[in-house]
OpenMM code with the backbone's topology and positions (N, CA, C; nanometers):
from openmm import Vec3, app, unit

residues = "UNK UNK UNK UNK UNK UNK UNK UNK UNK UNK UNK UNK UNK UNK UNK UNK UNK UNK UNK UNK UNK UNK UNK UNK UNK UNK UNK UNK UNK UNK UNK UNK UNK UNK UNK UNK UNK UNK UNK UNK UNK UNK UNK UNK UNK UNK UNK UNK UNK UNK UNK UNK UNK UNK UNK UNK UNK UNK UNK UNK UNK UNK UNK UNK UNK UNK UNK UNK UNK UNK UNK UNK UNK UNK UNK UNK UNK UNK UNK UNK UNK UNK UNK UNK UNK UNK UNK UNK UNK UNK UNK UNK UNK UNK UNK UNK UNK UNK UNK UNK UNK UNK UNK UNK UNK UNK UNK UNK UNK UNK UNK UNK UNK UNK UNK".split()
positions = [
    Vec3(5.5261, -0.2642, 25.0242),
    Vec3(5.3962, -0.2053, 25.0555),
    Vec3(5.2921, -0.2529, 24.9551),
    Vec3(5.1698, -0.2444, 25.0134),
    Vec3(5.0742, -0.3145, 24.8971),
    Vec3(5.0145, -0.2199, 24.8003),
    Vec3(5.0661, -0.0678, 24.8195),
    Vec3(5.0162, -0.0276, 24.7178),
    Vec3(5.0679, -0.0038, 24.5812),
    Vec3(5.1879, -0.0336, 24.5412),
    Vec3(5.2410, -0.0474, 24.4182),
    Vec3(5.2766, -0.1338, 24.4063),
    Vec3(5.2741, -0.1774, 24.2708),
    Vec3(5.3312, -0.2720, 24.1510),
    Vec3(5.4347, -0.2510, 24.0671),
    Vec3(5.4939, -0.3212, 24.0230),
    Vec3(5.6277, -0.2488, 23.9322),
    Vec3(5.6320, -0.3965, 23.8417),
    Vec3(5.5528, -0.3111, 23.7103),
    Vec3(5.6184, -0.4121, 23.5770),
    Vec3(5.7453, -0.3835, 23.4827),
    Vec3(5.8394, -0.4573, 23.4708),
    Vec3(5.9374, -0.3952, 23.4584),
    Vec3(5.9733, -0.2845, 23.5144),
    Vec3(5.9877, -0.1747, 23.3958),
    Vec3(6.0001, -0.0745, 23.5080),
    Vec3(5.9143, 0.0314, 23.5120),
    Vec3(5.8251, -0.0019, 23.4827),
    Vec3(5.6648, 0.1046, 23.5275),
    Vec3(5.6116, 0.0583, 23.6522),
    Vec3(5.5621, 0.1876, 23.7092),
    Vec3(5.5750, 0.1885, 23.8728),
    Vec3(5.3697, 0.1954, 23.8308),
    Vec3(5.2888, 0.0712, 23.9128),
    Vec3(5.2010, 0.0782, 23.9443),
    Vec3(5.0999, 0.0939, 24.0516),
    Vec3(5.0443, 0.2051, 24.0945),
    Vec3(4.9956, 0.2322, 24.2278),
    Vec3(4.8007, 0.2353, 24.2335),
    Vec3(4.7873, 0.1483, 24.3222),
    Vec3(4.6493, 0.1364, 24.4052),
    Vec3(4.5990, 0.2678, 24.4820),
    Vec3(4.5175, 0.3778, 24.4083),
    Vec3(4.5562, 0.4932, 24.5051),
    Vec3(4.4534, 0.4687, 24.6255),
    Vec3(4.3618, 0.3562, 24.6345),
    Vec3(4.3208, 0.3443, 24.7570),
    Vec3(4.4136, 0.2794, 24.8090),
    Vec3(4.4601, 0.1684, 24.8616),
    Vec3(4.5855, 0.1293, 24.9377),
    Vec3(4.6469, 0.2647, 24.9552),
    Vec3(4.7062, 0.3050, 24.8633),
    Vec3(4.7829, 0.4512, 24.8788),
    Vec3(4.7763, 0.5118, 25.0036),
    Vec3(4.6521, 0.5871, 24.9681),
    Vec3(4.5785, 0.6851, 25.1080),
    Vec3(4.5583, 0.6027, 25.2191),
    Vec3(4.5178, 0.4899, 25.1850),
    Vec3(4.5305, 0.4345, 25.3174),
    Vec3(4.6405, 0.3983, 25.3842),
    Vec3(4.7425, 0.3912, 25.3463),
    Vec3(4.8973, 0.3730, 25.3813),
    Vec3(4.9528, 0.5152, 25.4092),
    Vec3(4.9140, 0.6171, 25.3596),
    Vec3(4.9375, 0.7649, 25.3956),
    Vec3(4.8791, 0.7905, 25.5487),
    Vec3(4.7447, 0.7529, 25.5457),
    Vec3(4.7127, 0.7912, 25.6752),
    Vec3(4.7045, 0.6970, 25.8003),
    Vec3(4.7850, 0.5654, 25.7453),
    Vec3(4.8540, 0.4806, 25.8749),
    Vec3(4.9833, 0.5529, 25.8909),
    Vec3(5.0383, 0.6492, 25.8512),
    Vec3(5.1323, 0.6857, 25.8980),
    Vec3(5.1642, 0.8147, 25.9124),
    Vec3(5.0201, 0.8657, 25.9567),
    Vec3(4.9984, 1.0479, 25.9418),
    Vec3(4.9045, 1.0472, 26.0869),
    Vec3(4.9973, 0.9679, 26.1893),
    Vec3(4.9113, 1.0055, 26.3243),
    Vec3(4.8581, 1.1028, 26.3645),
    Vec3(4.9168, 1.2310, 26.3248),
    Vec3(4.8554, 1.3759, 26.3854),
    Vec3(4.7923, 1.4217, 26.2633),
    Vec3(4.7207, 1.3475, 26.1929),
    Vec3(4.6582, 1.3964, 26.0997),
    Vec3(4.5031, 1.4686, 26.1518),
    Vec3(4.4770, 1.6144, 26.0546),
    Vec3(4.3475, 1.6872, 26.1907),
    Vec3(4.2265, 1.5855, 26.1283),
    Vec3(4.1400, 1.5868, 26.2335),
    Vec3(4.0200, 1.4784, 26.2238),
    Vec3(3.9215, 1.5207, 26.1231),
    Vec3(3.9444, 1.5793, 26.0165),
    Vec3(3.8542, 1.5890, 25.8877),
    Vec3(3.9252, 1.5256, 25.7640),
    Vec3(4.0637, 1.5036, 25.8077),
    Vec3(4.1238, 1.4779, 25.6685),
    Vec3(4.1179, 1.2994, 25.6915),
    Vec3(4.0539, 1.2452, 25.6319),
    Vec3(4.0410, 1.0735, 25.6874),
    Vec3(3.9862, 0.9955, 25.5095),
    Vec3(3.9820, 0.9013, 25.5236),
    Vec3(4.0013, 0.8291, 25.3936),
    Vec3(3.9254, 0.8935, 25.2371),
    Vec3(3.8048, 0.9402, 25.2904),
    Vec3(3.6863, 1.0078, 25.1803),
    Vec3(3.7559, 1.1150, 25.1523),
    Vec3(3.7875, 1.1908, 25.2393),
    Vec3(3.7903, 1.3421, 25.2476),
    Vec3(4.0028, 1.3147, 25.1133),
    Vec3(4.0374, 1.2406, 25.1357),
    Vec3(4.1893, 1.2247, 25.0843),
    Vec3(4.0986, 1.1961, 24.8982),
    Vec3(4.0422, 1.0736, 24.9421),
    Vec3(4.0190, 1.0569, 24.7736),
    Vec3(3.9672, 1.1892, 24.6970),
    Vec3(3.8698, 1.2332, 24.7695),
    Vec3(3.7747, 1.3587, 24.6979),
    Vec3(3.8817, 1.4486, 24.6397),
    Vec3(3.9774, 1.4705, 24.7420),
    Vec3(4.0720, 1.5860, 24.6592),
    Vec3(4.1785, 1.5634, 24.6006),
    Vec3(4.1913, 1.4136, 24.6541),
    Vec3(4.2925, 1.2961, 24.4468),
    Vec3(4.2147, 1.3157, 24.3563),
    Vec3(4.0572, 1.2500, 24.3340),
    Vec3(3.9613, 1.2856, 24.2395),
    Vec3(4.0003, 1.4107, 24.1941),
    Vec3(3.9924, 1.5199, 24.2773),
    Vec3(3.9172, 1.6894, 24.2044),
    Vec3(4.1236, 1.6882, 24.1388),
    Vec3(4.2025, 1.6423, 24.1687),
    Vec3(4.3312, 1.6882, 24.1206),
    Vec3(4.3560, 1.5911, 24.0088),
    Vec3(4.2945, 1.4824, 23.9946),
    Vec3(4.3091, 1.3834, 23.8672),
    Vec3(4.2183, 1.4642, 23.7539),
    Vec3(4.0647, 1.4951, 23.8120),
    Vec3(3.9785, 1.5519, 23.7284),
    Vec3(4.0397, 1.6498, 23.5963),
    Vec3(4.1388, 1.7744, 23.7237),
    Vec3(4.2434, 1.9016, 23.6974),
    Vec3(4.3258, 1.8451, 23.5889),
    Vec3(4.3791, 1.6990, 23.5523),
    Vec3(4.5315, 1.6700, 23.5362),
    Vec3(4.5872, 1.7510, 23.5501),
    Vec3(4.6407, 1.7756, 23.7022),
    Vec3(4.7075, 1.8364, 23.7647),
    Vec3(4.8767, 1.7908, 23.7582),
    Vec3(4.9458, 1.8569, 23.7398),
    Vec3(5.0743, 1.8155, 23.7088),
    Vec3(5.1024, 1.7675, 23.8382),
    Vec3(5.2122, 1.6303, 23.8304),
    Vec3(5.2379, 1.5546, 23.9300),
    Vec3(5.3726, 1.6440, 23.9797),
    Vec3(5.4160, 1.7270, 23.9185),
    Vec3(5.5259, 1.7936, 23.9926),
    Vec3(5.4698, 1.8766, 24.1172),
    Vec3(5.3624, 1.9270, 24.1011),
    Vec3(5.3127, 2.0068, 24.1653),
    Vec3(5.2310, 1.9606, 24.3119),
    Vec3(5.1678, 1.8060, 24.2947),
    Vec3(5.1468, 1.7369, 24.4076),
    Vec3(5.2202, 1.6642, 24.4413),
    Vec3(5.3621, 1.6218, 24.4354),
    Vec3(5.4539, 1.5407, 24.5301),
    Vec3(5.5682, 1.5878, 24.5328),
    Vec3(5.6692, 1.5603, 24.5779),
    Vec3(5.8200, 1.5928, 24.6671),
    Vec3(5.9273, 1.5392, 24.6741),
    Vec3(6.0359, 1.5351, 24.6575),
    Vec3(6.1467, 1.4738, 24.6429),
    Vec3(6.1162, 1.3463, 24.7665),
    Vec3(6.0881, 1.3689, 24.8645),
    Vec3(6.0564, 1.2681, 24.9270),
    Vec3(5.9619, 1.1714, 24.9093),
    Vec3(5.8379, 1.2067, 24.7927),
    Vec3(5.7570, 1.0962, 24.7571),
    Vec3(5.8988, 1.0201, 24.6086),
    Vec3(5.9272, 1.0852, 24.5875),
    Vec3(6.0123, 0.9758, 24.4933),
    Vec3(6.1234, 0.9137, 24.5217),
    Vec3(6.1961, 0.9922, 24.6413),
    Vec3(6.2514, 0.8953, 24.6997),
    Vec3(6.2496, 0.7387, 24.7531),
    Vec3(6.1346, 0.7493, 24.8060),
    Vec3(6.0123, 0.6465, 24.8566),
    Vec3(5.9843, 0.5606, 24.7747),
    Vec3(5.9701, 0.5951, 24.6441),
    Vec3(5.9176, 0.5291, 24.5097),
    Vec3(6.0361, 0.4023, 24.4576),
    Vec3(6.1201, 0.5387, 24.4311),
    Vec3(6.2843, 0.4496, 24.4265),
    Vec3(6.3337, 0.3979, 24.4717),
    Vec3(6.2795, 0.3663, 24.6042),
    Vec3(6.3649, 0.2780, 24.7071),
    Vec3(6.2530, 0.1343, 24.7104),
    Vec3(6.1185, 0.1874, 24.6821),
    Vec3(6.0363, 0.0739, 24.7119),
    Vec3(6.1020, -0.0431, 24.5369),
    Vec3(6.1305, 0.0552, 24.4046),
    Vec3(6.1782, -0.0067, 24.3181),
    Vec3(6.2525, -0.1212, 24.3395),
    Vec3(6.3712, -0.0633, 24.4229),
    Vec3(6.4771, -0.1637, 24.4193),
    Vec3(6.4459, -0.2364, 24.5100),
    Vec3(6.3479, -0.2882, 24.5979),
    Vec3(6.2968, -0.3649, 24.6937),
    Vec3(6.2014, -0.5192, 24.6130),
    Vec3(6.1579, -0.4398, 24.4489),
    Vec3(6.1252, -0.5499, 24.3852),
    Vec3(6.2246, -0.6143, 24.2857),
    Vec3(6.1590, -0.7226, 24.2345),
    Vec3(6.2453, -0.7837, 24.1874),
    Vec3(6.3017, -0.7695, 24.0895),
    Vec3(6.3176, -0.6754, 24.0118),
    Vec3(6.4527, -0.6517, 23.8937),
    Vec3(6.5702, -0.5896, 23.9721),
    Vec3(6.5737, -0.6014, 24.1413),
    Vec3(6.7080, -0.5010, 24.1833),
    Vec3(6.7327, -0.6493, 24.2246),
    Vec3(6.8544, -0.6608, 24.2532),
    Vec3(6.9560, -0.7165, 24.3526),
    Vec3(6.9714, -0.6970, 24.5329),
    Vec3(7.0260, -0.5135, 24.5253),
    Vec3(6.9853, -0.5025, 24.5932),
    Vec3(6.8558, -0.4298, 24.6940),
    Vec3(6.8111, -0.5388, 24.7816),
    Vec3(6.6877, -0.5287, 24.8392),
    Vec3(6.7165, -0.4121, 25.0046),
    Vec3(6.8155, -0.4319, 25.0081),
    Vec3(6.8461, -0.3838, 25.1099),
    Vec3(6.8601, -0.2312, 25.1527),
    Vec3(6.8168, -0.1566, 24.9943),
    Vec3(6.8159, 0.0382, 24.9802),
    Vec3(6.7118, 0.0949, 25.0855),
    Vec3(6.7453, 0.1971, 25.1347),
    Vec3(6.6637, 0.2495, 25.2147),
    Vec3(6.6969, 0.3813, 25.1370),
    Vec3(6.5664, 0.4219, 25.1714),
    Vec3(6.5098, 0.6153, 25.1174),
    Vec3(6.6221, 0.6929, 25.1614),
    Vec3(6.7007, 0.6517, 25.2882),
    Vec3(6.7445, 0.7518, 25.3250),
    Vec3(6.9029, 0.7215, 25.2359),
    Vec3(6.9414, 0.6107, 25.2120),
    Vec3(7.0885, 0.5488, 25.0584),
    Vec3(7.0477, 0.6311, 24.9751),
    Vec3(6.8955, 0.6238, 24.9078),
    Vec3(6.8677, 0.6509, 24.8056),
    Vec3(6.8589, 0.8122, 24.7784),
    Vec3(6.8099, 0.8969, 24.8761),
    Vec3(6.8604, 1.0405, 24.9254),
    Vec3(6.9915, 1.1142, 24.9297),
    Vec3(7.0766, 0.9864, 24.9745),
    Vec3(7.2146, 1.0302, 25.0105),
    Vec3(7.3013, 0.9910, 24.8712),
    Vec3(7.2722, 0.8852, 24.7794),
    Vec3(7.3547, 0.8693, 24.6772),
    Vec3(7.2936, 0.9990, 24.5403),
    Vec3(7.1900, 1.0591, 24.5712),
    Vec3(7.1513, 1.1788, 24.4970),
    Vec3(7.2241, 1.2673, 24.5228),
    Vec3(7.2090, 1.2951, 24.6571),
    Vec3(7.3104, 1.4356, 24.6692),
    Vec3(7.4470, 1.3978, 24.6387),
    Vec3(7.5234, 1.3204, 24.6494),
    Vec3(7.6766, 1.2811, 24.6668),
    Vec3(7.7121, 1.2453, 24.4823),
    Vec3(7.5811, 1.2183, 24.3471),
    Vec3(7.5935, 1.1796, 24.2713),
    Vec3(7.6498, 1.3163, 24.1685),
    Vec3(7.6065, 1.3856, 24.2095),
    Vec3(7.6707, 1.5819, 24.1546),
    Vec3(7.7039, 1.6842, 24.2418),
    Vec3(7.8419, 1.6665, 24.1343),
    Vec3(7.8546, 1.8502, 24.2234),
    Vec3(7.7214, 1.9435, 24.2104),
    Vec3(7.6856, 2.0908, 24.2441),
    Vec3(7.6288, 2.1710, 24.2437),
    Vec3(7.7036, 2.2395, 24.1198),
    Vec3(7.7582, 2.2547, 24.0370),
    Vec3(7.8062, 2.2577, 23.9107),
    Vec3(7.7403, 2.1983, 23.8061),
    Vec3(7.7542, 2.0491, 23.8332),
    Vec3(7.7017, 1.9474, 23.7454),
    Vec3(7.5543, 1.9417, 23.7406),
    Vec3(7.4911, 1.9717, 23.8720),
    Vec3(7.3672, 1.9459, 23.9005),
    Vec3(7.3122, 2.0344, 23.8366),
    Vec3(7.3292, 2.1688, 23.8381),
    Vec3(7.3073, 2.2863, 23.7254),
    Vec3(7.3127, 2.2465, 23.5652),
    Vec3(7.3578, 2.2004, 23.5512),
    Vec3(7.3302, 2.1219, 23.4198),
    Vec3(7.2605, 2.0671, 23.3766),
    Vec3(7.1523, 2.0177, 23.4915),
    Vec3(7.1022, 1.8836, 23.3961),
    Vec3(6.9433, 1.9573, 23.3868),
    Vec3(6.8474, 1.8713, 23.3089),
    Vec3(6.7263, 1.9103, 23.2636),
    Vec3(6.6221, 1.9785, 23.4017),
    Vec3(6.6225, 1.8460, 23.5038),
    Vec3(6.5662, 1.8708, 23.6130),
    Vec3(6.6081, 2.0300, 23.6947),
    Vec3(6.7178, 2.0490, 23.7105),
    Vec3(6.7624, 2.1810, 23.7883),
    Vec3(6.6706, 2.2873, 23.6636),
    Vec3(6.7249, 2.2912, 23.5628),
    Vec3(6.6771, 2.4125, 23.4469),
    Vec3(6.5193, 2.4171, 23.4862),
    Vec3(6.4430, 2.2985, 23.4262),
    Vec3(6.2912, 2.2701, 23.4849),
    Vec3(6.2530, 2.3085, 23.6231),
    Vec3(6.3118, 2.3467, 23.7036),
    Vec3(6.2788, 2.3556, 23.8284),
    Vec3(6.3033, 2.5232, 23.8785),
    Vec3(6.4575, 2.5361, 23.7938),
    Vec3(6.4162, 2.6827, 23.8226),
    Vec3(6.4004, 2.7810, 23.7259),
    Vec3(6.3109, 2.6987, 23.5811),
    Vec3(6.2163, 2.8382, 23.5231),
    Vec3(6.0725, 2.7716, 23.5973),
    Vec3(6.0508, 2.7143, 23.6528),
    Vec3(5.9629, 2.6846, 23.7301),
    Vec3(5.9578, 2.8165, 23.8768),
    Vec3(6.0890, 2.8000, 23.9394),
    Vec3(6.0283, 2.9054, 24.0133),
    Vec3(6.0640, 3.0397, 23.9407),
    Vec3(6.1224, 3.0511, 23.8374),
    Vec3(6.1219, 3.1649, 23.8230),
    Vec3(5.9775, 3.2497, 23.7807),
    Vec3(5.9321, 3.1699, 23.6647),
    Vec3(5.7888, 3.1892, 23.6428),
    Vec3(5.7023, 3.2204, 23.7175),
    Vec3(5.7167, 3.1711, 23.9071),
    Vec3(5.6258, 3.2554, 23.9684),
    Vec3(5.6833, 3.3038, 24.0791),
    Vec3(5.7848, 3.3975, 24.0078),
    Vec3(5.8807, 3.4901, 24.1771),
    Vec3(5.9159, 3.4119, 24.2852),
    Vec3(5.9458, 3.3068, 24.3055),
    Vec3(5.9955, 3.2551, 24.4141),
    Vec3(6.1012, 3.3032, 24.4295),
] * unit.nanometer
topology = app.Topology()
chain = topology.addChain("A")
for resn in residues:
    res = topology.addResidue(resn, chain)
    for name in ("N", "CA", "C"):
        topology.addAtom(name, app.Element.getBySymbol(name[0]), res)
């Protein structure tokens, strides 16, 4: 995709390409939300430094990670989001996964606001 770059291994993104690649593929998107209306409220959430946990989804990094190994420090080119999804879950038990930084971070995260 043309909107990221990857030097070594820092992931570089065009957030116009971005949005515009978001909403080639957001057909039922409602007819106010269109290229201006996307930046204005990247702007007002960059303005915020808004924590990036809080605007994206296991599925935007999925996406990320798969576009990684599509450049050239992987081998293989051939990962799809949905490998890269499936070797996450299959990589820990629910034991193990409780362990690690991300699970703890995530749930004094919801604990902090009653979820």
């Amino acid at each position: 995709d043309n909107f990221i770059t990857f030097v070594d291994f820092s992931a570089n993104i065009d957030i116009d390409n971005y949005i515009q690649h978001i909403l080639d593929r957001s057909p039922r998107k409602p007819p106010h939300c269109d290229f201006n209306f996307l930046k204005k409220e990247y702007q007002l959430l960059y303005n915020k430094q808004a924590d990036y946990k809080y605007v994206c989804n296991g599925h935007d990094f999925t996406y990320i990670t798969m576009m990684a190994f599509h450049s050239e420090f992987s081998r293989d080119k051939n990962i799809t989001q949905e490998k890269v999804e499936s070797h996450l879950r299959i990589a820990y038990s629910a034991t193990a996964f409780q362990r690690t930084n991300i699970y703890n971070e995530l749930s004094g995260l919801i604990d902090s606001h009653n979820i």
